[in-house]
C-alpha positions in Angstrom: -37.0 -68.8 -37.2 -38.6 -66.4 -34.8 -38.0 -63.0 -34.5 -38.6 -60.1 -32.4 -38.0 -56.0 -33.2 -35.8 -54.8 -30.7 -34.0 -51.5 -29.4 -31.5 -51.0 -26.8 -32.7 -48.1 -24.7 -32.9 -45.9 -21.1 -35.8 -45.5 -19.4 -37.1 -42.3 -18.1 -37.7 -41.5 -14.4 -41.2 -41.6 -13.8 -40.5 -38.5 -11.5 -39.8 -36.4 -14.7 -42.7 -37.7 -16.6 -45.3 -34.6 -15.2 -42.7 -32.5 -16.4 -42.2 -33.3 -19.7 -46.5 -34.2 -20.1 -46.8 -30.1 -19.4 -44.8 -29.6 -22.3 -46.6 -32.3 -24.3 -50.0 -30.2 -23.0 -48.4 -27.1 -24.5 -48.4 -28.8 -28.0 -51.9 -30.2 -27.5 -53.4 -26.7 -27.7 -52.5 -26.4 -31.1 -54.9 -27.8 -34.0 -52.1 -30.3 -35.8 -51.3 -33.9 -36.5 -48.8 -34.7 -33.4 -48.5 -38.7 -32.7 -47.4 -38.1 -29.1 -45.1 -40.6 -27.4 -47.0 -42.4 -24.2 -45.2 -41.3 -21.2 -45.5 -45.2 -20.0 -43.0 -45.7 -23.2 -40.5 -42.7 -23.0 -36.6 -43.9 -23.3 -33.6 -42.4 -24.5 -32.8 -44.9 -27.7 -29.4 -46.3 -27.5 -29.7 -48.5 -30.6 -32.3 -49.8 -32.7 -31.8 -53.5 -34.3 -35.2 -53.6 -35.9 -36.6 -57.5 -36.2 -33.8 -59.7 -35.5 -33.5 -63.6 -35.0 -34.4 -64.2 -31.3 -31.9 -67.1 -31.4 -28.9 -64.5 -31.9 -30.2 -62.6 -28.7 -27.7 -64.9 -26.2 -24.9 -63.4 -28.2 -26.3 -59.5 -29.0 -26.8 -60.1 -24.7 -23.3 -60.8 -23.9 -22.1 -58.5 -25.9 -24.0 -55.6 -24.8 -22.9 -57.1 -21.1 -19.7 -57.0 -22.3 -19.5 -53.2 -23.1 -21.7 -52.2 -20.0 -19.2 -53.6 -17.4 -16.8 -50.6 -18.4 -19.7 -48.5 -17.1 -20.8 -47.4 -13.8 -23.8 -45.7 -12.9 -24.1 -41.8 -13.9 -26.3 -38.9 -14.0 -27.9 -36.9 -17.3 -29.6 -34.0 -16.9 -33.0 -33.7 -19.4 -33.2 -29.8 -20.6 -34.6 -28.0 -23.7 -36.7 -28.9 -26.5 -35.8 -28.9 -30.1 -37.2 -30.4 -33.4 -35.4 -33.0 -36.2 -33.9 -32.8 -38.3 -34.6 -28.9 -37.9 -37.5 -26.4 -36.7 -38.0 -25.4 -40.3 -39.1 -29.0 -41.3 -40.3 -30.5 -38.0 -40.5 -34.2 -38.1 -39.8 -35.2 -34.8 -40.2 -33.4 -31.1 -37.5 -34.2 -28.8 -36.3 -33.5 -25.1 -32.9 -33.3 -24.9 -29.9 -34.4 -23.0 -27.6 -31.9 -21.4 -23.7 -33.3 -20.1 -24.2 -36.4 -22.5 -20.2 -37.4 -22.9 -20.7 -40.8 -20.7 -23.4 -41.5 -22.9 -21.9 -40.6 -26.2 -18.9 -43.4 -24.7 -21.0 -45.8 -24.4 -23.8 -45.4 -27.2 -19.7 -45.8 -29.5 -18.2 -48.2 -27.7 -22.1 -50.4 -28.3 -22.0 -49.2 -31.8 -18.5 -50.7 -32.6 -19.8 -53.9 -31.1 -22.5 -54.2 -33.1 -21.1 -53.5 -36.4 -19.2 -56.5 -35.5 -23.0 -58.5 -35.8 -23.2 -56.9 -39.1 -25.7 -54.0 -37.8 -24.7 -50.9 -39.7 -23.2 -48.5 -37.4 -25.7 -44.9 -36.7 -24.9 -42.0 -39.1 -25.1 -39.3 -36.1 -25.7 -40.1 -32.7 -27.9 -37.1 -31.0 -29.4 -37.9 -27.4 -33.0 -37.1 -27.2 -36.1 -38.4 -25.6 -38.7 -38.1 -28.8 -42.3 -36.8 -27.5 -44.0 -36.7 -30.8 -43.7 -36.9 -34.7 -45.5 -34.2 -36.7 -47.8 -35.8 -39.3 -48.6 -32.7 -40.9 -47.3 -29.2 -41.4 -50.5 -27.7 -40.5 -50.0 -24.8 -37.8 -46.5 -25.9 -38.6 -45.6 -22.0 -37.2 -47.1 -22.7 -33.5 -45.6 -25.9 -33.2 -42.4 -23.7 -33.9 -43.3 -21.1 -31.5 -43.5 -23.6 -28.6 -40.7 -25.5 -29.6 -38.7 -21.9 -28.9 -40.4 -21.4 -25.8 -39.1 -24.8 -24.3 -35.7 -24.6 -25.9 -33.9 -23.9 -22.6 -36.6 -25.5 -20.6 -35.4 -28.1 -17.1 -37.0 -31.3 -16.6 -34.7 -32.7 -14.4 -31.8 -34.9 -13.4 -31.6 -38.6 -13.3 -29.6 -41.6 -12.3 -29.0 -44.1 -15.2 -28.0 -47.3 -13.6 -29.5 -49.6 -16.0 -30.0 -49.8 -19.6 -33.0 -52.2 -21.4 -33.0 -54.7 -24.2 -36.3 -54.1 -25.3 -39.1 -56.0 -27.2 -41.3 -53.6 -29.6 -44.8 -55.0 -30.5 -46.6 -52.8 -32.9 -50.2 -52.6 -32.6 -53.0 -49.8 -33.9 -52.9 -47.9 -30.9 -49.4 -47.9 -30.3 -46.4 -49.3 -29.9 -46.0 -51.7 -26.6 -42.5 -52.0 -25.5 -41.2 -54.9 -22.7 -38.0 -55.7 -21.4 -36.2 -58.5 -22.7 -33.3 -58.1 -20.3 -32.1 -55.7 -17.8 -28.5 -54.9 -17.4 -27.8 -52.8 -14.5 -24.5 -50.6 -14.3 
């Protein structure tokens, strides 16, 4: 039995990808542990299966085909930056998602499908692109500070007209991510 860990997920433009790198510089100037997201692997998550059987991807496929053909390409709009699960106790440095309803649809109507596989369904579903995870709370109060200035800060508008089953291998320098399949809206 082989297996692979997998996520369902939205690329980002490569067009916004400067943008969100000068906010990424911004959190680079200060002396703390931040494991930064490459900007080769940002996504928006949709789902994350963890290792599952490759031969019960067919089926997870169809599904997720399924689902999709209710869906027709739409636009999101990437503004502000913000901290989980709260900028007292920073874990995680996100880009969010402005005008996400389409996306909340969909990210349910997946969930309910998959909870029919057995995967447990997500507690709270929050659209964000995650930049980096705090390792440490040292400087803790300038990672705040930044965080604050880029709270209302644009990156930029995008088309989603395809969303990515993805392959995660974990290495030592990183994650590498590839597309298992490609549905397109």
């Amino acid at each position: 039995m082989t297996q692979v860990r997998a996520f369902l997920a939205i690329d980002l433009d490569d067009d916004l990808k400067p943008k969100i790198n000068k906010v990424i510089k911004e959190f680079k100037q200060i002396d703390t542990r931040i494991k930064y997201v490459e900007l080769t692997n940002l996504h928006l998550t949709l789902k994350f299966f963890g290792d599952i059987d490759t031969n019960g991807l067919e089926v997870l496929e169809k599904a997720i085909a399924n689902v999709l053909d209710d869906f027709r390409p739409f636009k999101i709009n990437i503004k502000g930056c913000g901290a989980f699960p709260n900028s007292n106790h920073i874990k995680v440095i996100w880009v969010g998602i402005e005008d996400d309803a389409i996306l909340k649809d969909m990210h349910d109507k997946l969930d309910e499908e998959f909870k029919r596989f057995g995967f447990d369904k997500d507690r709270k579903f929050s659209t964000h692109l995650t930049i980096g995870r705090m390792k440490s709370a040292k400087n803790k109060d300038k990672v705040k500070k930044v965080i604050e200035e880029f709270k209302d800060i644009e990156i930029g508008e995008m088309e989603v007209d395809s969303i990515r089953l993805k392959k995660s291998t974990l290495t030592p320098q990183g994650p590498i991510y590839d597309d298992l399949t490609i549905f397109e809206l």
